[in-house]
C-alpha positions as CSV (number, residue, x, y, z in Angstrom):
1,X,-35.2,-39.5,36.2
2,X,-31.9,-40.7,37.6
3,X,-29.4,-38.1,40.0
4,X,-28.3,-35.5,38.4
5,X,-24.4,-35.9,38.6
6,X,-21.8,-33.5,38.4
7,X,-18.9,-34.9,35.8
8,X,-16.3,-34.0,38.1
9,X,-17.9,-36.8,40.3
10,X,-18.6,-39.6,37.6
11,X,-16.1,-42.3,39.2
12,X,-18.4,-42.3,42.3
13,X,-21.3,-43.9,39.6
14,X,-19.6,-46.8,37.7
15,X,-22.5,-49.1,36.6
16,X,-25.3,-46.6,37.7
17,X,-27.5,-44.8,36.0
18,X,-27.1,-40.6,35.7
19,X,-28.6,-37.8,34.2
20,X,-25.7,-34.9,32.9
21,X,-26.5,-31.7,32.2
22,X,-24.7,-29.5,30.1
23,X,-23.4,-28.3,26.3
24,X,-21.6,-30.7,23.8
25,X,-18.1,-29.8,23.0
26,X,-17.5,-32.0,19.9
27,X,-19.3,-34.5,17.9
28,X,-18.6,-37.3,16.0
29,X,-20.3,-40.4,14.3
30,X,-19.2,-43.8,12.8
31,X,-21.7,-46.0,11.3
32,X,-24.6,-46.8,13.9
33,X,-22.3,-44.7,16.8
34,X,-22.3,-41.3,17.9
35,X,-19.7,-40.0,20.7
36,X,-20.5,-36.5,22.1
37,X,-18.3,-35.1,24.3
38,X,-20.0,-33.0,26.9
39,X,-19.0,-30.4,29.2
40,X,-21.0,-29.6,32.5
41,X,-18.4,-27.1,34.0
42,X,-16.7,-29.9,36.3
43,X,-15.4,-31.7,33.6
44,X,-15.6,-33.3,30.0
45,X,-16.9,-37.0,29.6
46,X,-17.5,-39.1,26.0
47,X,-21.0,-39.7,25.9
48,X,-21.9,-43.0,22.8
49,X,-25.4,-43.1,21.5
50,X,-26.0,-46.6,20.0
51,X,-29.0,-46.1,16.6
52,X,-30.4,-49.0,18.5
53,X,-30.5,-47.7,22.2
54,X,-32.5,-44.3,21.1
55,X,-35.1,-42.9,18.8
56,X,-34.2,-43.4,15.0
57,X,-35.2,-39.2,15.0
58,X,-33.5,-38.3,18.2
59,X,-30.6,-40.2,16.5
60,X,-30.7,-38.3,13.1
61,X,-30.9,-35.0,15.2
62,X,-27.4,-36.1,17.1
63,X,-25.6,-36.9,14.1
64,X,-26.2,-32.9,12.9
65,X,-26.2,-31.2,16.1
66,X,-24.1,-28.3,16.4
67,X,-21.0,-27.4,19.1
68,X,-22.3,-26.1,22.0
69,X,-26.0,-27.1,22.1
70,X,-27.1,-27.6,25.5
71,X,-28.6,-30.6,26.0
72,X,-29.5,-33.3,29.0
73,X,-27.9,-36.6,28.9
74,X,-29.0,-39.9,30.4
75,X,-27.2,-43.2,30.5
76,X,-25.1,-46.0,32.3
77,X,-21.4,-44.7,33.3
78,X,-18.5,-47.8,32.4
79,X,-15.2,-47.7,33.0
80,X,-13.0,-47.1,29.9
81,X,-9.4,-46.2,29.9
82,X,-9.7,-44.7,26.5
83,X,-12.6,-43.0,27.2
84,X,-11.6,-39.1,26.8
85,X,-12.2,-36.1,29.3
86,X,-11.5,-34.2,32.3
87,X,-10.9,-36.5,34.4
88,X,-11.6,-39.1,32.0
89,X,-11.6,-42.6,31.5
90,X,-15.1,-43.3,32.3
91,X,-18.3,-42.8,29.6
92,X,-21.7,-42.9,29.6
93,X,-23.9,-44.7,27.2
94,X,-26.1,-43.1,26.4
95,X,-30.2,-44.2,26.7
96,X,-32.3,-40.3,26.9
97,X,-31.3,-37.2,25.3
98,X,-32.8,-34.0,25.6
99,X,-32.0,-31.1,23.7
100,X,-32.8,-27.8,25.3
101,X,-31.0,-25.4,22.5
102,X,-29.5,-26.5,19.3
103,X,-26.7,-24.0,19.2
104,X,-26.5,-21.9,16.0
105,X,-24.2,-23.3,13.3
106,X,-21.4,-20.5,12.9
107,X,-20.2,-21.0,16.2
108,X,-16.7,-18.8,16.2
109,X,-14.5,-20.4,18.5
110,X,-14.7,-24.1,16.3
111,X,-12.4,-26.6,16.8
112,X,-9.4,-25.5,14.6
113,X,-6.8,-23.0,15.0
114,X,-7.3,-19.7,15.9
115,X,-5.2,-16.7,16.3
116,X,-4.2,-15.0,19.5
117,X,-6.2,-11.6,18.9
118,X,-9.4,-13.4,17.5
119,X,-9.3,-15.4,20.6
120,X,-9.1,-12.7,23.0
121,X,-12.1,-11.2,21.0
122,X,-13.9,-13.9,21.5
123,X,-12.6,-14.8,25.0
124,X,-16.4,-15.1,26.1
125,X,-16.3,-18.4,24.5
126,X,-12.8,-18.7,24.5
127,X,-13.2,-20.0,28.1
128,X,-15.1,-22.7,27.1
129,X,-12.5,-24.4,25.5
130,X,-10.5,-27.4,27.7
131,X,-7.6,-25.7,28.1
132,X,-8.1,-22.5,29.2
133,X,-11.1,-24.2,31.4
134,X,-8.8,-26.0,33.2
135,X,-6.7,-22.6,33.4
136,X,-9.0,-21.1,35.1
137,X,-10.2,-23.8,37.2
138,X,-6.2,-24.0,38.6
139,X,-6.8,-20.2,39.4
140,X,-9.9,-20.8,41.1
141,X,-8.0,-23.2,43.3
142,X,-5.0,-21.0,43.8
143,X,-7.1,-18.0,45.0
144,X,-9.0,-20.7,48.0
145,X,-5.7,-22.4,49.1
146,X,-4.2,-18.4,49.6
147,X,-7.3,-17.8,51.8
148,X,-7.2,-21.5,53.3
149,X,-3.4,-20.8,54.2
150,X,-3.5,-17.2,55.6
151,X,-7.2,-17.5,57.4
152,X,-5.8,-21.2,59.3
153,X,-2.0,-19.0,60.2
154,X,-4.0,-16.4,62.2
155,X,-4.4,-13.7,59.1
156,X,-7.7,-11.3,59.1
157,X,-8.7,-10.6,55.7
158,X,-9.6,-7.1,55.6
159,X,-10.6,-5.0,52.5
160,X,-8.6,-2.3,51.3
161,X,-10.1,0.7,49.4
162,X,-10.0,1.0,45.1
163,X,-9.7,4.1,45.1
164,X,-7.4,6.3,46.8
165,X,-6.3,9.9,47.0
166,X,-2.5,8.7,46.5
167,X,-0.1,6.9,44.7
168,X,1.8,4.0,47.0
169,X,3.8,2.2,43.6
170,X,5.0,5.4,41.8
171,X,2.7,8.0,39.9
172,X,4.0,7.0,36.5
173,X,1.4,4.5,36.9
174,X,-1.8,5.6,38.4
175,X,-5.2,5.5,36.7
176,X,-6.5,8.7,37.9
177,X,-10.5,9.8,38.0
178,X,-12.8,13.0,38.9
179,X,-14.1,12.3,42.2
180,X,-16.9,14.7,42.8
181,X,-15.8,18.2,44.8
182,X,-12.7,16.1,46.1
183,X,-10.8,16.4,43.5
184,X,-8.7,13.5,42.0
185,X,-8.9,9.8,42.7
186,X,-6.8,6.8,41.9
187,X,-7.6,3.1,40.9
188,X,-5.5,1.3,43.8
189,X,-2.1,-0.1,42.9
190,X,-1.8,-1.8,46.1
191,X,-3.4,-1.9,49.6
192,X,-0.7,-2.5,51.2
193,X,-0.4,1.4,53.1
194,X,-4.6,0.6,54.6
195,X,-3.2,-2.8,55.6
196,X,-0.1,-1.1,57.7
197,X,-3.1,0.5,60.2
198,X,-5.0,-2.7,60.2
199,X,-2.1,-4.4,61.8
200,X,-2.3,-2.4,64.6
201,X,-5.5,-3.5,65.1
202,X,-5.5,-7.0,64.7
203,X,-1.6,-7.8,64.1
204,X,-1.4,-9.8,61.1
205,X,-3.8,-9.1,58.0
206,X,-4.3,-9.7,54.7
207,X,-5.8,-7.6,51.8
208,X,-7.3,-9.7,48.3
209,X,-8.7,-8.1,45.1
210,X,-8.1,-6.7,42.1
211,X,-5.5,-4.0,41.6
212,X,-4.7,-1.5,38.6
213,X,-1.2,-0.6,37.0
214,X,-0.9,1.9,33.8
215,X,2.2,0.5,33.0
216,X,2.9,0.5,29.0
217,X,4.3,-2.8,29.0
218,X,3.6,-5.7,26.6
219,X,5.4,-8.2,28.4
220,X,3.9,-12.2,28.6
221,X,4.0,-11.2,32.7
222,X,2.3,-7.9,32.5
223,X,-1.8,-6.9,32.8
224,X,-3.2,-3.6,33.3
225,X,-5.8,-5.3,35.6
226,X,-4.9,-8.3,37.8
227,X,-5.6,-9.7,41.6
228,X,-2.9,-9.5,44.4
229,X,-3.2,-10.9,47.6
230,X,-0.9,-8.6,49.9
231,X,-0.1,-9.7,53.3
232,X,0.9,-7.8,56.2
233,X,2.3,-8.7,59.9
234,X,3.3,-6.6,62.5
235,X,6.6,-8.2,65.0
236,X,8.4,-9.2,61.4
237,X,11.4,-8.5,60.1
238,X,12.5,-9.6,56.6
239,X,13.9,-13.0,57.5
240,X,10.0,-13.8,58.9
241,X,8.9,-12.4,56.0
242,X,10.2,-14.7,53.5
243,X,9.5,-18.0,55.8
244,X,6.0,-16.6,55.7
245,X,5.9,-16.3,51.7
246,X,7.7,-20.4,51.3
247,X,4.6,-21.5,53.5
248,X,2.1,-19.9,51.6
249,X,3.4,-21.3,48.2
250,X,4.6,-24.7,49.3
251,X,0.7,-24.9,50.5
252,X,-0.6,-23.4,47.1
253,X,1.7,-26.0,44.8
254,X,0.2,-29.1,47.4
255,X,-2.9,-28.1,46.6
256,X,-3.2,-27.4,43.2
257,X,-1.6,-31.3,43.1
258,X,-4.1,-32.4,45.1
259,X,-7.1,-30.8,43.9
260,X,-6.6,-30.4,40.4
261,X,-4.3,-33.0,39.0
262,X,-6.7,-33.5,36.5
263,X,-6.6,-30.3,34.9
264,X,-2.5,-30.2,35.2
265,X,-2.7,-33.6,33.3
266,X,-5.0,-32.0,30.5
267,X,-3.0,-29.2,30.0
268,X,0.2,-31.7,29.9
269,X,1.8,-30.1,33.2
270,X,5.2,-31.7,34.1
271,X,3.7,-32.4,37.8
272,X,7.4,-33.5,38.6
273,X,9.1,-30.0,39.0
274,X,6.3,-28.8,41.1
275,X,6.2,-31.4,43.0
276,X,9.8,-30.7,43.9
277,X,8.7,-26.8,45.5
278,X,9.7,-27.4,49.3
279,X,10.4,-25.2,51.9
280,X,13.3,-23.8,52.5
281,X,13.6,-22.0,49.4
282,X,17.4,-21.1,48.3
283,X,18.6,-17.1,49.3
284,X,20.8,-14.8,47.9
285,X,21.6,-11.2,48.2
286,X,21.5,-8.7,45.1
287,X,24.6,-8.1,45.5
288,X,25.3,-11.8,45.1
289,X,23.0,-11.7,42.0
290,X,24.8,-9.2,40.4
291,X,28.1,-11.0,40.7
292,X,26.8,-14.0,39.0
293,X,25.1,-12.2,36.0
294,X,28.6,-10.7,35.4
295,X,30.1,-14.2,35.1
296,X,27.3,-15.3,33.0
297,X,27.7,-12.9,30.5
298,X,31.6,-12.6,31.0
299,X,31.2,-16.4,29.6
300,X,28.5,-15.2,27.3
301,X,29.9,-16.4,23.5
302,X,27.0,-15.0,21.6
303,X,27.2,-11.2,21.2
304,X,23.3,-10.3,20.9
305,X,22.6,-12.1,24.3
306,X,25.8,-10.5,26.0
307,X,24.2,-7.0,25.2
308,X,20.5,-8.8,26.5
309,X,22.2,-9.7,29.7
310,X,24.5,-6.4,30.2
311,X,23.8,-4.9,33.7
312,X,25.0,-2.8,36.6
313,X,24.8,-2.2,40.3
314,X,21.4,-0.3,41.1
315,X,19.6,-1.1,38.1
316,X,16.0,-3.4,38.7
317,X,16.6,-7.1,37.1
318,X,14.5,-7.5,33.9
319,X,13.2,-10.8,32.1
320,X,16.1,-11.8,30.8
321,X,18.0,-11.3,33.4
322,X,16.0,-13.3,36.1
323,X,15.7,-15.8,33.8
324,X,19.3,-16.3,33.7
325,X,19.5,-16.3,37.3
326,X,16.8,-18.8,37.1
327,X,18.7,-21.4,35.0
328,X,20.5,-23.1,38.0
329,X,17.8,-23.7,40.8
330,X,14.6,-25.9,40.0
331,X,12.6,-24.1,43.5
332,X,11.5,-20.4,43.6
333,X,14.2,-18.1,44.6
334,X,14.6,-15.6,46.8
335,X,16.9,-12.0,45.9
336,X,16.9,-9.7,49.4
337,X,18.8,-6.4,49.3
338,X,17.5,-4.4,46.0
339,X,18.9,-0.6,46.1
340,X,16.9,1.7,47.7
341,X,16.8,3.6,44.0
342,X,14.5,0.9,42.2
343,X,11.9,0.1,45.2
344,X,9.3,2.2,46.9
345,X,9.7,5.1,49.5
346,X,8.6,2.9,52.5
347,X,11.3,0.1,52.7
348,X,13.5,0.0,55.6
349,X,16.8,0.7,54.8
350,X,20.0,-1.8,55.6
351,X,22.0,-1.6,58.6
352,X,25.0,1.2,57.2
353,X,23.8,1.1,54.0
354,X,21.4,3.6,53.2
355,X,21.9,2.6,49.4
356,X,20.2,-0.9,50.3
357,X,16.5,-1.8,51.4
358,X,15.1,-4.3,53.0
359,X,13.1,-5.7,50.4
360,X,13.2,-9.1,48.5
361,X,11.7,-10.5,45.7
362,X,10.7,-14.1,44.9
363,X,11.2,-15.6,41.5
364,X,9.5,-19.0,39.8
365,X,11.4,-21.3,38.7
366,X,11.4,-22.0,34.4
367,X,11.4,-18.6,33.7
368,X,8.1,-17.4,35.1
369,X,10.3,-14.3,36.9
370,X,8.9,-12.3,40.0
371,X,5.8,-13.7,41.2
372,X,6.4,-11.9,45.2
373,X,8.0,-8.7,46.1
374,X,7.8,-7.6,49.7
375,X,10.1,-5.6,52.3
376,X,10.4,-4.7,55.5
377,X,9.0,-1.1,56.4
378,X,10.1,2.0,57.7
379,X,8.9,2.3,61.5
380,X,10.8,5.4,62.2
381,X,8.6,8.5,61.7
382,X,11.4,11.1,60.9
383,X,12.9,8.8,58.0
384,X,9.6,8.0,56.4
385,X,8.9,11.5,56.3
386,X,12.4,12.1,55.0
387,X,11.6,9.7,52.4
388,X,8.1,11.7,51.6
389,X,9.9,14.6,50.6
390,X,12.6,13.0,49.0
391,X,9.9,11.0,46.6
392,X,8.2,14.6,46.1
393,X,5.2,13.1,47.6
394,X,2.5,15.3,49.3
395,X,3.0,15.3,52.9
396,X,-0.9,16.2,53.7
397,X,-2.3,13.3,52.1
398,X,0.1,10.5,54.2
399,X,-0.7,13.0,57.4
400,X,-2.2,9.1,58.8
401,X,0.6,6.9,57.5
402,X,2.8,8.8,59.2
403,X,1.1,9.0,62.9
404,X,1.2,4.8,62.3
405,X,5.0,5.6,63.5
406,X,3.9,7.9,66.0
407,X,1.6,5.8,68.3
408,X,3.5,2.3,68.9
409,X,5.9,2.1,65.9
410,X,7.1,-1.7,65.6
411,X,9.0,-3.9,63.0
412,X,6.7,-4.7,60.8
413,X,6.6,-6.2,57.3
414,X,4.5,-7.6,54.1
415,X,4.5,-8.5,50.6
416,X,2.6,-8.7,47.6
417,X,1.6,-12.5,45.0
418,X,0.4,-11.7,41.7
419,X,-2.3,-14.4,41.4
420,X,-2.1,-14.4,37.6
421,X,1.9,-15.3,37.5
422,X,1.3,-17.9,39.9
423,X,-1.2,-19.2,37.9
424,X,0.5,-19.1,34.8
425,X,3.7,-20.6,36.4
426,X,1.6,-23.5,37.9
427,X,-0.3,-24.6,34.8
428,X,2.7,-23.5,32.6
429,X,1.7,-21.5,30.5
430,X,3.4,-18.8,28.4
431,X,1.0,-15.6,28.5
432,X,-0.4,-14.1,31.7
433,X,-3.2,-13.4,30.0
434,X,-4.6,-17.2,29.9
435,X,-4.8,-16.8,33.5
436,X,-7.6,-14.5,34.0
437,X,-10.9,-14.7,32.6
438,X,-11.2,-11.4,31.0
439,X,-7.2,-10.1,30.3
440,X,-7.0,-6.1,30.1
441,X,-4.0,-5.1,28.7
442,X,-2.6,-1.6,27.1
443,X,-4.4,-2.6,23.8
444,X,-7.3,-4.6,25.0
445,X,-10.4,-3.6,27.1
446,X,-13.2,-5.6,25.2
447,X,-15.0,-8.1,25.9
């Protein structure tokens, strides 16, 4: 039998002949012609059996076999610029056919439309489909080029614990859980406090895995379950900070290009406005934020969106409202300088104004919204326990965080990517919930 090939490889085999393995995805027939296209989880290629290349039965059987029958496919690959598939333009014709399982003829997810919800049911199969293949694919590539970027800039991953004894985000948001004699426990909303020790350790860390938010929201850009890679470097201040978070995403975009330009073409990416993300990426204060969302909407004609965009000094930005900000700049942008109201109890306050912090978010271009929040932290013991109280958080249980300050307290700073925006952003997309394989949301926790 010919090599096995994968499909992602088939230009490599022009003229040769290969064996595929793997399930067909659609089938037609014309006359004395069947074309099967075939996925092998690297890619989708055409595959035409000729009546006169194959058994008249084996024939017969392709003409009725079902979606998603796994089968083993041997022909010569040719060159065909028509030829559909990911990456496409190449086909095999076909010579040998095995089939291993004819699939069962009420397969749910068939080729026609289907609604949102009976999609999500059936996102086991769901994934199957081109599109949300190629989805998931881009994420797979994301999640290696973070690792490939922080483990080559002298980052040690370390892992951070799921469940803790506190919250770290806000405890409007916890999942809490009985843990034995101990009391209560809480899925992880970040891992960022664990990584603050490890950097006195080993200086500059990183933290990657899935983290839990009971936030009620039913936003396109919120999940209840989703993976966050969270930096952390000791010696940086805020400025270091966001050079750090342009490299890392510059290297993500070139990457994704590189690697997976198939997958942006099948999903009919504009490649262009990515391909514009270059570092240095554009800077502006809150402050300054604030001042042009008042002009905006001072210019605003249409009554409805005026009310949409209505804001004030010390209020958190919402969609709309960093989507307006948005309109103007075609690279992510950064926002430094929230107020110390809306972010968490560990951000380093601004010089003289206690009523800033040193924090910063980055938004996506096109209306993809915050897809990095970081700050600068506290390093002085006495105002981070100030802070505690002031957050009504129990003292006892951040007895360690607080000696971090108390044994060689430096400048030190981190931030947080939400894989799943990035991802949706990249291949865009308009739901977060394409960009994960299983989505768990406020209403959904099956399959």
């Amino acid at each position: 039998m010919p090599d096995s090939i994968r499909v992602a490889d088939i230009a490599q085999y022009e003229g040769q002949e290969v064996t595929v393995k793997g399930w067909v995805y659609n089938r037609t027939h014309k006359g004395k012609l069947v074309f099967l296209l075939v996925r092998d989880g690297s890619g989708f290629v055409q595959c035409v059996a000729f009546k006169d290349d194959i058994e008249e039965s084996m024939f017969d059987q392709l003409i009725r076999l079902p979606q998603e029958s796994s089968v083993v496919i041997t022909g010569s690959v040719r060159a065909d610029k028509r030829a559909p598939g990911v990456p496409g333009g190449y086909e095999i014709g076909v010579k040998q056919v095995e089939i291993l399982q004819e699939a069962g003829q009420e397969y749910p997810m068939s080729l026609k439309e289907h609604g949102v919800d009976f999609a999500l049911d059936n996102r086991h199969l769901w994934i199957r489909m081109p599109s949300q293949w190629a989805i998931l694919r881009i994420r797979a590539t994301v999640m290696s080029a973070v690792r490939e970027w922080l483990d080559t800039n002298g980052f040690i991953a370390m892992d951070t614990p799921i469940l803790t004894p506190v919250a770290a985000e806000g405890t409007t948001t916890l999942f809490e859980t009985e843990y034995f004699d101990e009391g209560k426990a809480y899925l992880a909303q970040t891992g960022q406090l664990y990584n603050e020790a490890n950097i006195f350790a080993f200086g500059k860390v990183y933290c990657f895995g899935p983290t839990f938010r009971a936030e009620k929201s039913k936003t396109r850009r919120h999940l209840t379950e989703f993976w966050m890679v969270e930096p952390e470097i000791a010696f940086c201040d805020l400025d270091q900070l966001m050079e750090i978070e342009e490299q890392m995403i510059t290297h993500i975009i070139q990457r994704v290009l590189k690697d997976r330009s198939a997958e942006l073409k099948s999903l009919e990416r504009d490649t262009e406005k990515l391909q514009k993300i270059k570092p240095p990426f554009p800077r502006i204060s809150y402050d300054e934020a604030v001042k042009t969302l008042a002009d905006i909407r001072e210019k605003e004609m249409d009554r409805e969106k005026k009310e949409l965009l209505d804001f004030e000094w010390g209020m958190d930005f919402g969609a709309p409202h960093e989507t307006e900000l948005m309109a103007h700049y075609d690279q992510p942008l950064f926002i430094y300088g929230y107020p110390t109201e809306v972010k968490a109890f560990y951000m380093e306050p601004w010089p003289d104004r206690p009523e800033v912090s040193k924090s910063v978010d980055l938004l996506a271009p096109e209306g993809y919204g915050e897809i990095c929040g970081g700050s600068e932290r506290i390093s002085d013991p006495d105002l981070l326990l100030k802070r505690i109280h002031e957050h009504d958080l129990p003292v006892e249980a951040f007895k360690w965080y607080l000696e971090l300050r108390q044994f060689g307290s430096v400048t030190h700073s981190g931030f947080g990517m939400g894989v799943e925006r990035v991802v949706a952003w990249i291949c865009g997309i308009e739901h977060i919930r394409e960009a994960i394989p299983f989505p768990r949301t406020i209403k959904r926790v099956y399959p």
